[in-house]
Structure formats: structure tokens, C-alpha cells
N, C-alpha and C positions, 0 to 999 in steps of 0.2 A: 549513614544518610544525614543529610543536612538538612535544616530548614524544613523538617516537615510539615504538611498544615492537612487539614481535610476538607475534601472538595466539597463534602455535603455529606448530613448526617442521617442514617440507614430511617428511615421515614419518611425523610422530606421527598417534596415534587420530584425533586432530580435524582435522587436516590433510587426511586421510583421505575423513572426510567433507564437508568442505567443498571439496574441488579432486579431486573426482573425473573432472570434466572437463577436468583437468590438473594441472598439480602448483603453477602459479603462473601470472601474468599474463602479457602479453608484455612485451618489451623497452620501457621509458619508463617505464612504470606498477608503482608500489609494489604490495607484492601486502597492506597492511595501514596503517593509525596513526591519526592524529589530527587536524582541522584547528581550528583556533579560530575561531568563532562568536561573536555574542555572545552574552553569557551562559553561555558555558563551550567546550568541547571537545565535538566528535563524533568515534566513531568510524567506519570506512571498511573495506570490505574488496572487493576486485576478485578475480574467479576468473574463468578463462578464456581461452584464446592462441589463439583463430579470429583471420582475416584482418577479419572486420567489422567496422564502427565501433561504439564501444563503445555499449552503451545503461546509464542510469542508472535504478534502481528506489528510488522512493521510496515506502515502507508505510506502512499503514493505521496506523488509532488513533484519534485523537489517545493518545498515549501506550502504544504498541504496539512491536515491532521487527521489527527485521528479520531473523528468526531461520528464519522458515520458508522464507526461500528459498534457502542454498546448496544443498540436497539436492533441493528442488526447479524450479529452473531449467539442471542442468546441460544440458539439450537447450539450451538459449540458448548458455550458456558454449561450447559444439562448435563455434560459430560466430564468437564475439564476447566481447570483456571484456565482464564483466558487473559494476556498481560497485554498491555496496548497501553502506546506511549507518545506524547509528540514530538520528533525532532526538533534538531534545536533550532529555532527561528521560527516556530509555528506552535500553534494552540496556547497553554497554558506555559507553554516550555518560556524558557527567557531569550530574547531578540540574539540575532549575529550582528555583532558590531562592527567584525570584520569579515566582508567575505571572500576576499581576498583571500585569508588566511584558515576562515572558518567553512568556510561553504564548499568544502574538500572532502572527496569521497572517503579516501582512509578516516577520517573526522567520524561519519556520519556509523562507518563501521565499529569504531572505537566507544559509540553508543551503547552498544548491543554485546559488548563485554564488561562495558560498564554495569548493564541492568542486570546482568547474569551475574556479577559477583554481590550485588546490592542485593540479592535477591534468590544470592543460595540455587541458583537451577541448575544445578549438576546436568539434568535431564530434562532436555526441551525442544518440542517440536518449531518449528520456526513457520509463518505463513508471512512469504511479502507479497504484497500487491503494486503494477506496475510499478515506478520506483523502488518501492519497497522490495520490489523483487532484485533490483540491481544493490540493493543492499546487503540483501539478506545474501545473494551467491558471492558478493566481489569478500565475505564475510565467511564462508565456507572457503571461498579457492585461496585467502591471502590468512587468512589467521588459525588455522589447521586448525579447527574447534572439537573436543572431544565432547561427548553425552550429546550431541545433536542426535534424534534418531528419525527425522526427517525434515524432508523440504516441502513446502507448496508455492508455485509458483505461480500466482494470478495475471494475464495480463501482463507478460512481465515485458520491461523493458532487458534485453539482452544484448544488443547493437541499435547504435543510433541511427548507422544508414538503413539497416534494414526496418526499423520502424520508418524512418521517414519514405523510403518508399509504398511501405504499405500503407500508411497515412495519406499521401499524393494520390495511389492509386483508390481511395475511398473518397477524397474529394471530386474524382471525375463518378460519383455517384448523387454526387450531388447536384442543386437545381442549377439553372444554365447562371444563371446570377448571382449564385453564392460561389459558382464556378472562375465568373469572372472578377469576381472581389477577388479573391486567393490570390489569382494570375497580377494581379495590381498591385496588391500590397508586397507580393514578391516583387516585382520589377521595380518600383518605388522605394519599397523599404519602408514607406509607412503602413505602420500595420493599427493605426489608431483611430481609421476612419467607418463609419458608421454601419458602412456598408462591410469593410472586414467585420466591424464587433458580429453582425447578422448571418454572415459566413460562417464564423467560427462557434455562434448558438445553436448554425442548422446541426453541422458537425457535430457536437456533441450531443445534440439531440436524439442522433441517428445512433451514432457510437460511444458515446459517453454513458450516459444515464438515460435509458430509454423511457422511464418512469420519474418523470419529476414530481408527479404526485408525492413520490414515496419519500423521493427528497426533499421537499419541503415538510413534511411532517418528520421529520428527524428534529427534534426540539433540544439535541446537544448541539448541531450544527449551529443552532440561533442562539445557543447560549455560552457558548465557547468564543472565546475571542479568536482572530480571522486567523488564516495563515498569513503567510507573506508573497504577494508576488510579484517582490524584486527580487525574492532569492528565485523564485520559477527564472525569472528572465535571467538572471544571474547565471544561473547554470544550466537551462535549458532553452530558454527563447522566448517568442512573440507569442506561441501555439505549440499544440501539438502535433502542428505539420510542415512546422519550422524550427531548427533549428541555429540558435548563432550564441550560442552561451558554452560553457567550459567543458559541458561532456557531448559535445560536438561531433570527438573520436571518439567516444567511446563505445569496446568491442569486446565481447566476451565468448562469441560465438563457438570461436573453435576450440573456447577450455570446458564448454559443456561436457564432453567425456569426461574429464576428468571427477565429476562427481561420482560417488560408488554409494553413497546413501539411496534412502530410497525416497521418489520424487515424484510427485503429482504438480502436474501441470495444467490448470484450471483457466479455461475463458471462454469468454459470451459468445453465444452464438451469432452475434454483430459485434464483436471486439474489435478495438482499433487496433490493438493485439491479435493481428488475424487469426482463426483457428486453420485456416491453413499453414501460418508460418508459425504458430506452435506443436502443430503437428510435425514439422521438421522438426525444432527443438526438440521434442519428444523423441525421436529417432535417434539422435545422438546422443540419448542417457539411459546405458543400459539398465534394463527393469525398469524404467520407470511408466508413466502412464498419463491420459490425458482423459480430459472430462471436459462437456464442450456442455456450459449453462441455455439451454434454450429461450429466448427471446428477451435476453438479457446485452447490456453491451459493456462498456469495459469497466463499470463500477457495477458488476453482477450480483455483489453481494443485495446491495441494491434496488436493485430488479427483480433477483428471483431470491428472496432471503430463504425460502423453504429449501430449495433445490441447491443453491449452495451453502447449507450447511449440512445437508444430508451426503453430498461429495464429500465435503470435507472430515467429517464426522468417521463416514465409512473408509476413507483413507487411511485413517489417523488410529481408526480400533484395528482395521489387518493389519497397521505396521506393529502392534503393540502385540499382539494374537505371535505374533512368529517369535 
């Protein structure tokens, strides 16, 4: 590892809040730094001294971080290191200079064997969230990883058209005037006008984060420097119910079988990740299973922090039980 530094030392405010499930890692495992990537530097940070094997969470975006979870996964951390990391262009990580070059999914996979060799995990559970989810699978289906002994898949993004469908079909849930923004800035192509930014607040209001109370008191998010999103538009779009960015096609659908681990598939019960179309998913992965967070929406952690980390928890101790 290079350039190590520490983010905050096990006392301070921030400390505080981020290792309230303990004060630092166990024994092997750095409780913070840096590993090189290509294309720069990411940061890292592990919280939690349970006896489990560790599981690794990779977040949403594209160009998003990973801010919202020390405070809310310490029911995981009670159990098990928990490793959370920003991709590269987002959080503490170091900017893409190129995205052309860097803002590439094999890239982002190339992350996630980077951390695992920085970091000794023979053996580690994996949890991605929307994005993150299309990470963590294009990362099992294309780099035959051995000591994986499970998946969680929150929210995930799996195919573009079939989220954008489902996305479209949640906008016609919305009010008749956020309805008619959408219809606009699609026919237009501007999507910068005041009345879209109102559109796309109702929307994630409904489906996003149903509790902003809870996100605003997340004091990593105000303290973390922001993600990026040019790299969101870069490789996803205007919204989350538009796409015109570089994973446009992208399709993973029908390699679902092909996973043979074992696999929870976790989302809100208002996910823009519908729990109907993860219920399909869930049907084409033998053994696997699905948890549907009650009145949570697609950042459940979130929403319901008790209730998903008790799914994820009890997921995580029968895979380890067999």
C-alpha cells in the first residue's frame, strides 16, 4: 500500500461516528489508507471486530460514495469487519482524469481485486448496492473469483432496459406535474430545467430515500468530500429514469444462472429496483433468496437501518452455519 494516511484518530468526533461498532478492526486488518488502481488511488476503510468473515460493500452511483454506510451498517460491524471503499472518482478516492479510459466497467471490477489482495481476504462476503451490485456480479461472472462465499444484492442494477422501464413505470405514479416535467425534458433533451430538478426530487423522494430525515443526519456524508456527477452522467445519464451514458446496453440478465454461490437479493419495499422485478431475478438463481425491506425505498439501508442489517446479518451467519 501506498501513501497511507489516517482518516481520524480512534477518539476524535469522526472516529466516533464511524466505529461506533468498535473502535477499530481486528487484528490483520488496517482500520484505514489507500490502494492503487489504475488510474489513481482509492480509499478504504474497515470498521468492526465480530468473529465473521469479513464482507466487502461496494456502493452505488456510478460516481457516488460510500459515505452513507459507517453509521448505518454498524448492526453488520457487531458481527464482522465490514470494508467499504470509494471508487475511483468519488469520495476520498482520487478524481478520473480520463473517462473515456477510466470510467470502464472492467476498471471499476479491477477495484475489488485490487482491495482483496491489499488486504489478504482469502475469504469474503461481498454486498453491492444498485451499482454496486452491477459490480460486484460483472466481478463474479468475468473474473472467476475463488473464497467468495456469498453475494448480496441490494437494489441491484442488472439490465438497463429493464430498470428503465421500471423506473418510467414509477414515474406514471407520480403527481400529474412531475409527470409532465419527465415527458419534457425527454422530448427536449433538457433536463436542467426547474421543473425537471422538482420531478426528479418527487421521484426520489418516493423511491430513493424515503426518510431524509435520516440522511441528513448521516455527518460522513457532510464530511466527506462529494462524489462526481459527471462521471453519473458520463456513464449513466441525466436521471435515474433516463438513460444516454456508456452502460446504456448494459445486460446481465440472462447470466443470472450462472451464479452457483449463495445469494440474497435484498430491496425496499418502494425500490426503484422493483420487488417485483427482483423477484424474477431471484427465480433465476438457484437457491438463492430474497428479502423485501418494508417501507424503505432504494437506499434501505437508510430507511430501515434495523431491518436491513438483521436480513443481512441472518443471511450472512446460515451461509457461514453450512
Amino acid at each position: 500500500m501506498k501513501h497511507r494516511r489516517k482518516f481520524a484518530a480512534c477518539g476524535t468526533f469522526l472516529a466516533v461516528a464511524l466505529y461506533s461498532a468498535g473502535c477499530g478492526p481486528p487484528a490483520g486488518l488496517p482500520d484505514d489508507g489507500f490502494v492503487d488502481v489504475t488510474g489513481g488511488r482509492i480509499a478504504f476503510r474497515v470498521m468492526g471486530d465480530g468473529a465473521g468473515v469479513p464482507v466487502l460493500v461496494i456502493h452505488g452511483g456510478p460516481g457516488s460514495s460510500s459515505c452513507i454506510y459507517p453509521s448505518t451498517l454498524t448492526g453488520m460491524a457487531e458481527e464482522r469487519p465490514v470494508i467499504m471503499y470509494d471508487q475511483l472518482g468519488t469520495g476520498h478516492s482520487e478524481r478520473i482524469t480520463d473517462l473515456e479510459r477510466y470510467a470502464v466497467l472492467p476498471r471499476f471490477v479491477e477495484e475489488v481485486t485490487a482491495l482483496r489482495a491489499e488486504l489478504g481476504l482469502e475469504e469474503l462476503h461481498i454486498l453491492g448496492h444498485s451499482w454496486g451490485a452491477t459490480v460486484a456480479l460483472e466481478y463474479l461472472l468475468t473474473a472467476s473469483p475463488t473464497g467468495v462465499l456469498s453475494v448480496t444484492l441490494v437494489g441491484p442494477l442488472v439490465g438497463t432496459d429493464r430498470w428503465l422501464r421500471d423506473a418510467n413505470d414509477l414515474v406514471a405514479e407520480l403527481s400529474v406535474e412531475a409527470q409532465a416535467a419527465v415527458r419534457a425534458a425527454v422530448d427536449s433533451g433538457d433536463f436542467a430545467t426547474a421543473a425537471f430538478e422538482a420531478a426528479n426530487t418527487e421521484f426520489m423522494g418516493q423511491f430513493g430515500i424515503r426518510n431524509p430525515d435520516a440522511y441528513a443526519g448521516i455527518q460522513e456524508c457532510a464530511l466527506r468530500p462529494p462524489g462526481d456527477s459527471g462521471l453519473y452522467e458520463y456513464m449513466w445519464g441525466p436521471s435515474e429514469f433516463v438513460s444516454t451514458g456508456t452502460l446504456r446496453d448494459y445486460d446481465r440478465i440472462d447470466r443470472l444462472p450462472e451464479l452457483t454461490l449463495p445469494v440474497l437479493f435484498l430491496v425496499g419495499e418502494y425500490d426503484e429496483a422493483r420487488p417485483e422485478t427482483v423477484r424474477e431475478f431471484q427465480a433465476m438463481v438457484p437457491g438463492s433468496i430474497v428479502r423485501v425491506i418494508p417501507d424503505a425505498g432504494h437506499v434501505s439501508n437508510v430507511d430501515q437501518p434495523e431491518l436491513f442489517n438483521a436480513a443481512v446479518n441472518e443471511f450472512l451467519a446460515g451461509v457461514e452455519r453450512r
